[in-house]
C-alpha positions as CSV (number, residue, x, y, z in Angstrom):
1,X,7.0,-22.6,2.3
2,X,7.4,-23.0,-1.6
3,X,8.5,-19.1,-3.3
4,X,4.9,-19.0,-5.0
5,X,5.0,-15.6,-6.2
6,X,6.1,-16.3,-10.2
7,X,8.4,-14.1,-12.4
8,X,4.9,-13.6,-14.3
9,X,3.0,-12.8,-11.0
10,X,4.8,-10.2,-9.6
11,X,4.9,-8.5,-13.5
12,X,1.2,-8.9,-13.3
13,X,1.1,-6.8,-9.8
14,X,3.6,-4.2,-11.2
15,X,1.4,-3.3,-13.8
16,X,-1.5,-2.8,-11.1
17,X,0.9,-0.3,-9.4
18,X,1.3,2.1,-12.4
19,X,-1.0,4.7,-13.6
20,X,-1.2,7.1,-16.5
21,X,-0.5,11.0,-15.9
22,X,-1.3,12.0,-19.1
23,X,2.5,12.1,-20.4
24,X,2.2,11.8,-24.4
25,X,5.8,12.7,-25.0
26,X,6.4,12.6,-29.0
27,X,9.9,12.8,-28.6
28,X,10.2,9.5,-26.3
29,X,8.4,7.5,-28.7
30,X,10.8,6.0,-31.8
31,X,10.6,4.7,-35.4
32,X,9.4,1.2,-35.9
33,X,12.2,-0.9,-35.7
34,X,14.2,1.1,-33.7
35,X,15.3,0.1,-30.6
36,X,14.2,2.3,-27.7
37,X,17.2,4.0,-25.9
38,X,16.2,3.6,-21.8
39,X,18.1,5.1,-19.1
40,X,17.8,3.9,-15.4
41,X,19.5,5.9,-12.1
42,X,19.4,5.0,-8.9
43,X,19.6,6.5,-5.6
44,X,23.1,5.5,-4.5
45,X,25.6,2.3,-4.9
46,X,24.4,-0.9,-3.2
47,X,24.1,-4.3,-4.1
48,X,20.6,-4.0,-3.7
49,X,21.1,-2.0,-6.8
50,X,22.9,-5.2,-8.3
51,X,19.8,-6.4,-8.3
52,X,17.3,-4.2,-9.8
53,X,20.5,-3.7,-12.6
54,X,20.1,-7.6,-13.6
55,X,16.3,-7.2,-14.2
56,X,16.7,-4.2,-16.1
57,X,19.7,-5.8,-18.3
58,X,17.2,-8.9,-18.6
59,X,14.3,-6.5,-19.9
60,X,16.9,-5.0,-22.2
61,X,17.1,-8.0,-23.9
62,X,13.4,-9.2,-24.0
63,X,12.0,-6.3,-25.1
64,X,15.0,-5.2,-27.6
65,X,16.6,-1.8,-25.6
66,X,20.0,-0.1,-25.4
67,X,20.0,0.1,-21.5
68,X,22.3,2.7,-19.9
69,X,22.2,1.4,-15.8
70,X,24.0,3.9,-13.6
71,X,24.5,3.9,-9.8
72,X,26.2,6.8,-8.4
73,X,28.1,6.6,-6.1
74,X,26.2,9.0,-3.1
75,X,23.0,9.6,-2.4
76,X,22.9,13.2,-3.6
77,X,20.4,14.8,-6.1
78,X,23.1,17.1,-7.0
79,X,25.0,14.1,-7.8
80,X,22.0,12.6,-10.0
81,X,20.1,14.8,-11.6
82,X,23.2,15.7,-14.0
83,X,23.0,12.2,-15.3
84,X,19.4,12.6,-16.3
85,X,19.9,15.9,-17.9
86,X,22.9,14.7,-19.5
87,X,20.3,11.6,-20.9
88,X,18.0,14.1,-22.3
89,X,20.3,15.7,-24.4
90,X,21.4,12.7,-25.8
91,X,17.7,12.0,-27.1
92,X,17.4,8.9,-24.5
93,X,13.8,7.5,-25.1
94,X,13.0,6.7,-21.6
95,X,14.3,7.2,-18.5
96,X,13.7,5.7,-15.0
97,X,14.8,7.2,-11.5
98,X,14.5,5.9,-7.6
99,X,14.4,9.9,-6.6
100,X,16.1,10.9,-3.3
101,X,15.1,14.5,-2.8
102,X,11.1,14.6,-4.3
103,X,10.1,18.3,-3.2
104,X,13.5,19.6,-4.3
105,X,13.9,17.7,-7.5
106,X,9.9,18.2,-8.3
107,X,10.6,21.3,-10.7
108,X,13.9,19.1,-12.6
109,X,11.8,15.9,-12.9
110,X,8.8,18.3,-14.3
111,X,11.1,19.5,-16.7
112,X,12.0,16.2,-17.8
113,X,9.1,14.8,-17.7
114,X,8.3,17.0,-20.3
115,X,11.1,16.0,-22.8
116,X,10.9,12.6,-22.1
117,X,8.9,9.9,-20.6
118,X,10.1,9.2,-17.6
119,X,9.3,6.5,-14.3
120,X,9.9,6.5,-10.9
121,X,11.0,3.5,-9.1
122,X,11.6,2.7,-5.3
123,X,11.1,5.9,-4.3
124,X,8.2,8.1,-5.9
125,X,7.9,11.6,-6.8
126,X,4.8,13.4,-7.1
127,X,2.1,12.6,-10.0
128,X,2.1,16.3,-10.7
129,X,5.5,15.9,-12.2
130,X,4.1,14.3,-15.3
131,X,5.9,11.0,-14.6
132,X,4.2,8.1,-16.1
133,X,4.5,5.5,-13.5
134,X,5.8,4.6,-10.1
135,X,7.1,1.3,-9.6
136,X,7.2,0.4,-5.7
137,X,5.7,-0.7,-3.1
138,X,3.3,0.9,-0.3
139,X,6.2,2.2,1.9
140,X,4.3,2.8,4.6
141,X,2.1,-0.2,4.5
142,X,6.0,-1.5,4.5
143,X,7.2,0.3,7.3
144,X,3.6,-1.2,9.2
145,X,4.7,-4.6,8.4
146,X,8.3,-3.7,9.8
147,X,6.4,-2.7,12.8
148,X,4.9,-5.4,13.4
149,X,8.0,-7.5,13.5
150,X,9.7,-5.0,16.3
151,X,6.0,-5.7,18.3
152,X,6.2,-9.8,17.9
153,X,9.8,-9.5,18.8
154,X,9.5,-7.6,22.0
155,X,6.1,-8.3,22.9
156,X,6.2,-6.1,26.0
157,X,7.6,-3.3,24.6
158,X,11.0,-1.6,25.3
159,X,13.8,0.6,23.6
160,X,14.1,0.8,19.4
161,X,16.6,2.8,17.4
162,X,15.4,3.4,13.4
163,X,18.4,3.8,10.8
164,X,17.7,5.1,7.5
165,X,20.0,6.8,4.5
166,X,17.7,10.0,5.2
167,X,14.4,11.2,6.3
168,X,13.1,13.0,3.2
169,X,12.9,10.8,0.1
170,X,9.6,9.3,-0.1
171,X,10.6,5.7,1.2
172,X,12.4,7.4,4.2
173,X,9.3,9.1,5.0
174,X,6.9,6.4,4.4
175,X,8.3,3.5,6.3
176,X,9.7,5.6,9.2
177,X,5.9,6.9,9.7
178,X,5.0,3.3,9.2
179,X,6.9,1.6,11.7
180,X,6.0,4.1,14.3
181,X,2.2,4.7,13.4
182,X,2.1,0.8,13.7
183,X,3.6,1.0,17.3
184,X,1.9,4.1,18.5
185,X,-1.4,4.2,20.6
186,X,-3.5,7.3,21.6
187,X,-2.1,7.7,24.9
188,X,1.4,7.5,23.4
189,X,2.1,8.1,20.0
190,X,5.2,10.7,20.2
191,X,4.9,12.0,23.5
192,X,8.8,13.5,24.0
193,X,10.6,11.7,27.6
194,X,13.7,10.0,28.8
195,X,14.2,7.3,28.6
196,X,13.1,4.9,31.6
197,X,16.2,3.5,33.4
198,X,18.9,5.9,31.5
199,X,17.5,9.8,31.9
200,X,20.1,10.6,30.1
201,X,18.9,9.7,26.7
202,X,16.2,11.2,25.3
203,X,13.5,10.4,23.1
204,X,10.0,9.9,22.7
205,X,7.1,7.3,23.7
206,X,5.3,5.1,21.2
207,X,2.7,3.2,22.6
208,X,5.0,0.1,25.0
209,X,8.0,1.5,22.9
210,X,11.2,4.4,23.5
211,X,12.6,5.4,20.3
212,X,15.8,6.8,21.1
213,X,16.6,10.4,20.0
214,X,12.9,10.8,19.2
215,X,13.8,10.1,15.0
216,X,15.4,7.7,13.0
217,X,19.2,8.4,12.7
218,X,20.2,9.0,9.2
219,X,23.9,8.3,8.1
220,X,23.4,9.5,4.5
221,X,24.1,6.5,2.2
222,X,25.8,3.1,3.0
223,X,29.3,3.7,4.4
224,X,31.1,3.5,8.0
225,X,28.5,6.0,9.5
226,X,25.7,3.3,9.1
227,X,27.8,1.1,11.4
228,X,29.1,4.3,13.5
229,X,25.5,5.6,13.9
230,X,24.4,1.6,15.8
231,X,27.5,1.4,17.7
232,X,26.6,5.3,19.3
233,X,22.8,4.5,20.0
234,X,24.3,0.9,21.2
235,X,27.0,2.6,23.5
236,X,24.5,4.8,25.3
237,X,22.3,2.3,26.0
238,X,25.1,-0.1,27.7
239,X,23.0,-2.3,30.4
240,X,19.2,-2.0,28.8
241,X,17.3,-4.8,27.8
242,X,14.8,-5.4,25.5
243,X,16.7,-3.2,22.6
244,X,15.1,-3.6,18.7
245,X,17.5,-2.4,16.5
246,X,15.4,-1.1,12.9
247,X,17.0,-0.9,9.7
248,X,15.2,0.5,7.1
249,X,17.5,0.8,4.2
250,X,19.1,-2.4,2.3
251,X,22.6,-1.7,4.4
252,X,21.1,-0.8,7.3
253,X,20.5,-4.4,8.6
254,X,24.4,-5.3,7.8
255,X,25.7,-2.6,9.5
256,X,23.7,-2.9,12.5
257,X,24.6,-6.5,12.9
258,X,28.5,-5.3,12.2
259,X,27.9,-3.1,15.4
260,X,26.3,-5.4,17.3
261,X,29.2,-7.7,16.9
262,X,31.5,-5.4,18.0
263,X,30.1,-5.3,21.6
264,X,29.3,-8.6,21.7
265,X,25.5,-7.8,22.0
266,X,24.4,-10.2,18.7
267,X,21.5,-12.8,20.2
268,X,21.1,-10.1,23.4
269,X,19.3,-7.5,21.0
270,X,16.9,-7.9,18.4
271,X,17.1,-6.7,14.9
272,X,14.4,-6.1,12.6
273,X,15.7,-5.6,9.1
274,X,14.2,-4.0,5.4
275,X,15.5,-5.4,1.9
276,X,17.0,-8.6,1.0
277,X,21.1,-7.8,1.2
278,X,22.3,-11.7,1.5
279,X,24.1,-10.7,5.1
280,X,20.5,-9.9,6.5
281,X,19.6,-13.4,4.7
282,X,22.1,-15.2,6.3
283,X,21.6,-13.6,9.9
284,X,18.2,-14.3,9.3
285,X,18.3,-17.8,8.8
286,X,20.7,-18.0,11.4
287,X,18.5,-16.6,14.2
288,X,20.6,-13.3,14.2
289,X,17.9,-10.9,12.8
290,X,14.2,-11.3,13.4
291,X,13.8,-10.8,9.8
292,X,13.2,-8.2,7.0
293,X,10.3,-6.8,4.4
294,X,11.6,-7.2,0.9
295,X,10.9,-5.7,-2.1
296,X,12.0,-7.4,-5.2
297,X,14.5,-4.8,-6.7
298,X,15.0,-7.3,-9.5
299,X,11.4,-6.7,-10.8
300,X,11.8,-3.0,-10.3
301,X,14.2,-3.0,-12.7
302,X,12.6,-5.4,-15.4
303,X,9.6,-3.6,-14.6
304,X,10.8,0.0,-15.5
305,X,12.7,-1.0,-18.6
306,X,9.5,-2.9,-19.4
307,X,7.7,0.2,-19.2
308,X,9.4,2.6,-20.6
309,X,10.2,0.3,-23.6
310,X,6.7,0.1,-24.5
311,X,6.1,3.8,-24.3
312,X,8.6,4.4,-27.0
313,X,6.7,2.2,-29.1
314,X,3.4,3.5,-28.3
315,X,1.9,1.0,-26.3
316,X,0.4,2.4,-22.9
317,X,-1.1,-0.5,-21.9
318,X,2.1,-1.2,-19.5
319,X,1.5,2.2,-17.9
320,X,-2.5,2.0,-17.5
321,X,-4.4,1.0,-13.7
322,X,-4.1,1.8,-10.3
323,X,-2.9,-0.6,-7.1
324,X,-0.2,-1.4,-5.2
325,X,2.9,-4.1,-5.7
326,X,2.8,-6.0,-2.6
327,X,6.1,-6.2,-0.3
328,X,6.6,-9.8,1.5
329,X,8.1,-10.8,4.6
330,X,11.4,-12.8,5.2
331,X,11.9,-14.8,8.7
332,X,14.1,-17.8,9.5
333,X,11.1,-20.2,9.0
334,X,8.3,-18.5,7.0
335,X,4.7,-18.7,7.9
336,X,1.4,-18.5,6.2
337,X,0.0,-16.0,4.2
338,X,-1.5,-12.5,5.5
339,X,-4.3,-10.6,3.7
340,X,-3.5,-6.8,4.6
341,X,-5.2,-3.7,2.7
342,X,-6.8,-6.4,-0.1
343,X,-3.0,-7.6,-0.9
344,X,-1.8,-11.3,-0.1
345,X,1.4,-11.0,1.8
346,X,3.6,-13.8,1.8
347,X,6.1,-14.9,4.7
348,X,8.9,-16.7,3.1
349,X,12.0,-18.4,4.3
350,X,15.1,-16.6,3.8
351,X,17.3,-19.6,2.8
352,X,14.4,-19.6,-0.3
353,X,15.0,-15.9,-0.7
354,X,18.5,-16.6,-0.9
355,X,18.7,-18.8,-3.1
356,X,16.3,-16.8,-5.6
357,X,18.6,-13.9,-5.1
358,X,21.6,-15.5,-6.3
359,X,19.6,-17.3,-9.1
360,X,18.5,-13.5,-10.5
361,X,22.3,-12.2,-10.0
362,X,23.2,-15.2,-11.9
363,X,20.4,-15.0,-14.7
364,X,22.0,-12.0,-16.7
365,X,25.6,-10.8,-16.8
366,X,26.3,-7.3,-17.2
């Protein structure tokens, strides 16, 4: 099916996902004529990062900004929140964050947000903070949705294995619980076992499903451990069938399939993917992974600098409203729409994806 969700479209639904919080920050607004002075810092390096970086640097030049874009380079708050401090003393105008660490950053970002007006992206921190807007999706509507995948691909239940970065930013937590709330019943919705044909392994009951270990295994960024992590949970569960495999950060999907590879268990297991890395494309169009929920980092970062840039100039119009952006779904041959929660949901094909991907990556230069 055709990409119908527009450029203008999805801006229009990121504009539903922001509200005020009463942030009227004098000293992020600047003189007329001035160009704002924005600041955006993600979590960690990944080329779904690449992404959101080429809609911020497109922002920057529609709406007239010095952009500074960082990525650093591990997924540690004691590793970020030096950049933003550092941003505030040089009177930066605006600064956006995807937080990793929300209840232990929440007294730094209150600070800041104090100083400066400031946005989370891709992974929220709380309104109490004073920050103006988050810029995401429902991660746990997300994590449903990623759910519901693992249930169409193993129909009759079986064994699943969840891989995230961590289990405390506010994504982690969201789609984890997601994923599993949307597999859970009554009877069975975290009751600790072992696992049926290998008592060795441990876990705990969800609904038809046996998520090993009882939690997601975290690997703390993208790196070797991501792959390490799948190839463990695969090695235990030599001579199981009906295995999903759920990755539920951008890397995650890769490096599962990387593993997979390695034992020669690709097409034997099913992987259910989140984000749009172009190695989860390709799998995906190639029957490899069952298919991913994407978020659009692209519009995140036009989004934020958008934002942000409008606050320095006194507009709040960007930052006014309540709703949520929708995610979509990406499978080998797409489907028709769903309606979840009020929010159209569209199921596109991933060689369309693709191709929008690299059109975005190709759009702006750095």
């Amino acid at each position: 099916m055709a990409l119908r969700l527009t450029f203008l479209t999805a801006l229009a639904a990121f504009a539903a996902g922001c509200s005020n919080s009463g942030n009227n920050n004098a000293a992020s607004t600047v003189p007329a004529g001035t160009k704002p002075k924005i600041g955006v810092v993600t979590n960690t390096t990944d080329p779904f990062w690449d992404l959101c970086e080429a809609g911020a640097n497109k922002a920057a030049k529609d709406f007239d900004v010095d952009l500074v874009f960082r990525q650093p380079e591990k997924l540690d708050a004691a590793i970020q929140m030096p950049i933003i401090d550092a941003w505030v003393k040089q009177g930066m105008n605006g600064i956006a964050v995807s937080v990793i660490d929300p209840k232990g950053q929440e007294e730094d970002l209150t600070r800041i947000a104090k100083k400066v007006s400031l946005v989370t992206m891709d992974n929220d921190a709380a309104e109490s903070t004073g920050r103006l807007c988050y810029i995401g999706v429902d991660n746990h509507e997300a994590g449903r949705a990623a759910g519901r995948m693992v249930k169409k691909a193993l129909p009759n239940g079986g064994t699943i294995a969840l891989f995230i970065g961590n289990n405390s930013s506010a994504n982690a937590v969201g789609r984890i619980s997601g994923v599993l709330d949307e597999l859970g019943t009554p009877e069975a919705n975290g009751t600790p076992g072992k696992h049926p044909t290998k008592p060795e392994v441990n876990g705990k009951f969800y609904g038809k499903y046996f998520l090993v270990d009882g939690e997601a295994k975290t690997d703390g960024g993208p790196g070797e451990k991501a792959v390490t992590n799948t190839r463990d949970v695969l090695g235990r569960l030599e001579g199981v069938t009906d295995i999903c495999m759920v990755g539920l950060y951008a890397y995650n999907p890769p490096a599962i399939l990387e593993a997979a590879r390695a034992k020669s268990l690709v097409g034997k297991i099913k992987i259910v993917g989140f984000d749009e890395n172009l190695e989860t494309l390709k799998a995906i169009d190639k029957g490899e992974i069952e298919g991913t929920v994407w978020q659009d980092p692209f519009n995140y970062g036009y989004k934020s600098v958008e934002v942000l840039a409008a606050a320095a100039r006194g507009d709040k119009s960007k930052i006014v409203g309540k709703g949520q952006i929708p995610y979509r779904l990406v499978t080998k041959d797409g489907g028709p729409d769903q309606t979840t929660n009020g929010l159209v949901i569209q199921n596109l094909k991933a060689a369309v994806v693709e191709k929008k991907i690299r059109d975005d990556l190709a759009s702006v230069k750095k």
